[in-house]
VOROSE-291375 format. One record per residue (C-alpha): residue in one letter; x, y, z. Coordinates in steps of 0.001 Angstrom, whole numbers, plus 500000, padded with zeros to 6 digits. Each point is the difference from the previous one (the first is absolute). Layout:
// VOROSE-291375
AXYZ
...
// end
This chain:
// VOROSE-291375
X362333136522940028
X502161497400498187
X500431496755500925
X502124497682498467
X499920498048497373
X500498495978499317
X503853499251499874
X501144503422500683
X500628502707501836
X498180503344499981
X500392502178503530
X501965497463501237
X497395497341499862
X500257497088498664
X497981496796499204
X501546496384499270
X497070497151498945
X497159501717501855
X501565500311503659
X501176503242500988
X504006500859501120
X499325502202502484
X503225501318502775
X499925498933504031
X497842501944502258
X501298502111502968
X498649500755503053
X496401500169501415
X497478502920499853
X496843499801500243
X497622502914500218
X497220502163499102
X500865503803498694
X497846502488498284
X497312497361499537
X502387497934498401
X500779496381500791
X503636498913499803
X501658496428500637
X503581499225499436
X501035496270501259
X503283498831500438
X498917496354500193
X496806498363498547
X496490501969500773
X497549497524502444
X496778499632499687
X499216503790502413
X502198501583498025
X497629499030496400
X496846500611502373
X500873503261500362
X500995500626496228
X496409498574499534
X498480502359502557
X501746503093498243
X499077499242496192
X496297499402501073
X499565503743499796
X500233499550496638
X496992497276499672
X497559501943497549
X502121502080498414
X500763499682496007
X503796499343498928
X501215502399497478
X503790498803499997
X501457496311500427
X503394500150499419
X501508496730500187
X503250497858499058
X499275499479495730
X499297496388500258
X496753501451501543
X499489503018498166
X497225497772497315
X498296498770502558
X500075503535502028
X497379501333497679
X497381497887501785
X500681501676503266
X499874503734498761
X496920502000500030
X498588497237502487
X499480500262503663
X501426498158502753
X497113498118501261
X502257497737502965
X503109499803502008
X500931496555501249
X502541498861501957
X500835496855500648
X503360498971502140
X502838502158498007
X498084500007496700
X497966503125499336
X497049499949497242
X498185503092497841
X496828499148498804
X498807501861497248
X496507500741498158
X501355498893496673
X500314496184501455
X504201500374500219
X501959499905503100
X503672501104501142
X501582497358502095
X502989501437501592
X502856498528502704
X502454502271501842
X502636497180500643
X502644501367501753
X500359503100498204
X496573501670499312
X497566502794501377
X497505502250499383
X499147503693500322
X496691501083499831
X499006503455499955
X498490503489498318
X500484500252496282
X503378501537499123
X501286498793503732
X503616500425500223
X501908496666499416
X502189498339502658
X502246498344498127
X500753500698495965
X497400498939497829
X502405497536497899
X499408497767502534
X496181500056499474
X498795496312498803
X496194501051500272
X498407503845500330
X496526500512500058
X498082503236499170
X496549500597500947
X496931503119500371
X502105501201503238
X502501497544501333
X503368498545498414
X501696496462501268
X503709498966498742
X500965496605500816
X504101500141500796
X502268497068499148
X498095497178499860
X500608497036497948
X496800498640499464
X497332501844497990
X497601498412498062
X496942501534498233
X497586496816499729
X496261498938498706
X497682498957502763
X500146496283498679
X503773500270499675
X500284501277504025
X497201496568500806
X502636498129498803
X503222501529501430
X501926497345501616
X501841502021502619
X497004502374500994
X497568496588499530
X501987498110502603
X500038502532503176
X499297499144503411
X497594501644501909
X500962503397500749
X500045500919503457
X499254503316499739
X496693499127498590
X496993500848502086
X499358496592498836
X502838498168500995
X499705496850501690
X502810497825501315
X498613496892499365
X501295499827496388
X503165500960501289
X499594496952502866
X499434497066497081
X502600501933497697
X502708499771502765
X498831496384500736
X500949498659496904
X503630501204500110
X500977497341501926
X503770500925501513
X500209503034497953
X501245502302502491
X497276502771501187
X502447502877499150
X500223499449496747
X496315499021499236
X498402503364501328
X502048501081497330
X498539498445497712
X497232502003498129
X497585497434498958
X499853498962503664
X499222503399501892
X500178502997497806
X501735503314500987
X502868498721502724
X503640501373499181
X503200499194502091
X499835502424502841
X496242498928500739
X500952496717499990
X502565500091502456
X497976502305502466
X496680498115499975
X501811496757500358
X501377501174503177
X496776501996501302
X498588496375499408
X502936497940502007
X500385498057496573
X503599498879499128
X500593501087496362
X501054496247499657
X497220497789500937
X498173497859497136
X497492502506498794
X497514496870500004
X500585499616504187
X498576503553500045
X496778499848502210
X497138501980499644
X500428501792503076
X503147500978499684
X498946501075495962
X497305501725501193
X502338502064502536
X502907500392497442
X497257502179497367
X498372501440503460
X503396501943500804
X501113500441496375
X496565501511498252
X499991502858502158
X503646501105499687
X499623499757496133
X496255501833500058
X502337503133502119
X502534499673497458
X497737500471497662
X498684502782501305
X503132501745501133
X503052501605498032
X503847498767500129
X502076497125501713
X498064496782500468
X499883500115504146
X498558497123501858
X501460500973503500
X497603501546502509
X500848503802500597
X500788499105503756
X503033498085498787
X501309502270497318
X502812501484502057
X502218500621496961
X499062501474496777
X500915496695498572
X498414497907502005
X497080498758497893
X499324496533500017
X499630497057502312
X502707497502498173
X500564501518496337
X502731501244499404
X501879499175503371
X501903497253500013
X502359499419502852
X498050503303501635
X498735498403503848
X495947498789499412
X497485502946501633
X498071497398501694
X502751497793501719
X502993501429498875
X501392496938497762
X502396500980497308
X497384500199496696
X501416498171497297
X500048499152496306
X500103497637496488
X498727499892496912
X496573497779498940
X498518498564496638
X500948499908496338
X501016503857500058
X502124499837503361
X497238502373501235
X501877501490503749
X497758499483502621
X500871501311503942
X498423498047503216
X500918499738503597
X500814496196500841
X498291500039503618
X497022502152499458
X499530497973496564
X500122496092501372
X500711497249497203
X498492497360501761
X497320501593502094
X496854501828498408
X498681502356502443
X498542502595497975
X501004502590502725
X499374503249498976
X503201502455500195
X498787503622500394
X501990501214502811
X502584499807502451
// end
C-alpha cells in the first residue's frame, strides 16, 4: 500500500507541512461484519466512538507487527514499531494510543474525518486504501486507520511530554473517573458558559456536541449558565445520565441514539434535543431550540423550560 508522500500527491493523497488534506465525510455507519470493525463519521468521533476502536484493536495486544505502513514523515521512525508487539491500547477522550515492546508509541486523532477497521488479515477494505494514513499488519489481524489527520509515531519520553495528550481531563469513560476534577476544573471558569466548557478537553475528556446537548438536558442544565455556578449535584446528575448513554454507544453499532425506545415513534426520532430545533420538547412540548457556543461556534440544542437559566434543579429528564 502507498501512501503519500511530503508535498505531493501519490493515490490521490497528499501531505502539506505534516497535516494531512483529507475530503469531507458522508454519512454514518457504524457496524461490525465478518469480524470486522468499521466506523465512518460524518462529524467528529466522541469519546464511545474511540472506546470502541480501543476495544476492537485490543485483539491484537500480543501479537508481533510485520507491516507499518505509514505517511513518509514516519516511515524512519516506523522501523522501531516493526517486528515488535503491541503490548497496550489506551484511550483517552478522542485520542487513541499503541504501546509497543520496542518503547515507541502511535498517537493517533480521528478529527472529524477518521476511522478504523479492524479485522482478519487480507480483510476486504471499505473504502480505497489511498485513503489509508496508518495500516497495521500483525501474526493474524490487520488494522487501517482511514482519514485521519493526526498520526504521530513517538518515543515514550516524547509522548510524557506531549502537550495536547499531557493536558486531558479526566476521561469519563474511565473506570476511574471521578467528577471531582471536573467540579474544581469547572469552578475556575468563572462565567464561561457550561456549553462550551464540557467541550473543552482538558476539562472532561471524551464529550462531543450531540452528548453535550443531551446530557445537559437529562440534567435540567441550561447550556448557558456560568460553568463555575454548576453545583455538585446537579454535576454529579449531568455525568449520571450521560456515562451510560455513551458506555451503550460504545457498545452498540450506528446512529448516536439517546432517546428511550418507547419514544422512538419515527425512524428518525433519536435524540432528546439534538438535532431538533423548533421540533415541540418530548417532555413538555416547548419548541427545542438553538445557537452556537465558544471560540468554534460549537451548535448546541436545549429546551428553554425543561432547561431553567435561573433555577438549578438538577431534575432528571428520562421520560414523559
Amino acid at each position: 500500500m502507498a501512501l503519500g508522500s511530503a508535498g505531493s500527491t501519490v493515490e490521490g493523497l497528499s501531505e502539506t507541512v505534516g497535516a494531512w488534506v483529507v475530503p469531507s465525510g458522508t454519512g454514518v455507519a457504524v457496524h461490525q461484519v465478518s469480524g470486522t470493525f468499521l466506523a465512518f463519521p460524518s462529524y467528529m468521533a466522541e469519546g464511545h466512538a474511540v472506546a470502541r476502536w480501543g476495544d476492537a484493536l485490543r485483539q491484537l495486544v500480543g501479537e508481533r507487527v510485520s507491516v507499518a505502513d505509514v505517511p513518509p514523515r514516519w516511515r524512519e521512525r516506523a522501523q522501531q514499531i516493526r517486528t515488535a508487539q503491541l503490548t497496550r491500547v489506551e484511550t483517552h477522550g478522542k485520542h487513541l494510543v499503541l504501546h509497543f515492546s520496542s518503547g515507541w508509541v502511535i498517537h493517533t486523532h480521528a478529527m472529524q474525518y477518521g476511522s478504523w477497521q479492524i479485522g482478519a488479515i487480507g480483510q476486504e477494505l471499505r473504502k480505497e486504501a489511498r485513503f489509508a494514513r496508518l495500516r497495521l499488519v500483525t501474526e493474524r489481524h490487520e488494522a487501517v486507520f482511514f482519514h485521519g489527520p493526526i498520526m504521530e509515531v513517538l518515543s515514550l519520553a516524547e509522548l510524557a511530554v506531549h502537550e495536547r495528550f499531557q493536558s486531558l481531563g479526566p476521561d469519563l469513560l474511565h473506570d476511574a473517573f471521578s467528577a471531582t476534577a471536573v467540579l474544581h476544573a469547572l469552578q475556575q471558569q468563572g462565567q464561561r458558559e457550561i456549553g462550551d466548557a464540557v467541550l473543552d478537553q482538558r476539562i472532561v475528556s471524551g464529550i462531543g456536541n450531540i452528548y453535550k446537548s443531551e446530557g445537559l438536558f437529562l440534567a435540567a442544565i441550561h447550556p448557558r449558565r456560568p460553568a463555575a455556578d454548576i453545583t455538585e449535584s446537579e454535576l454529579d446528575t449531568f455525568f449520571a445520565e450521560l456515562i451510560p448513554l455513551m458506555q451503550d454507544g460504545r457498545f452498540k453499532y450506528g446512529m448516536t441514539v439517546t432517546l428511550p425506545s418507547e419514544l422512538q415513534l419515527e425512524p428518525w426520532m433519536r435524540n432528546w434535543v439534538y438535532r431538533r430545533r423548533g421540533q415541540p420538547c418530548f417532555v413538555c412540548a416547548t419548541p427545542i431550540e438553538m445557537f452556537r457556543q465558544g471560540e468554534f461556534q460549537r451548535t448546541t440544542y436545549f429546551c428553554p423550560h425543561c432547561q431553567p437559566m435561573t433555577t438549578p434543579s438538577g431534575t432528571v429528564r428520562t421520560s414523559l
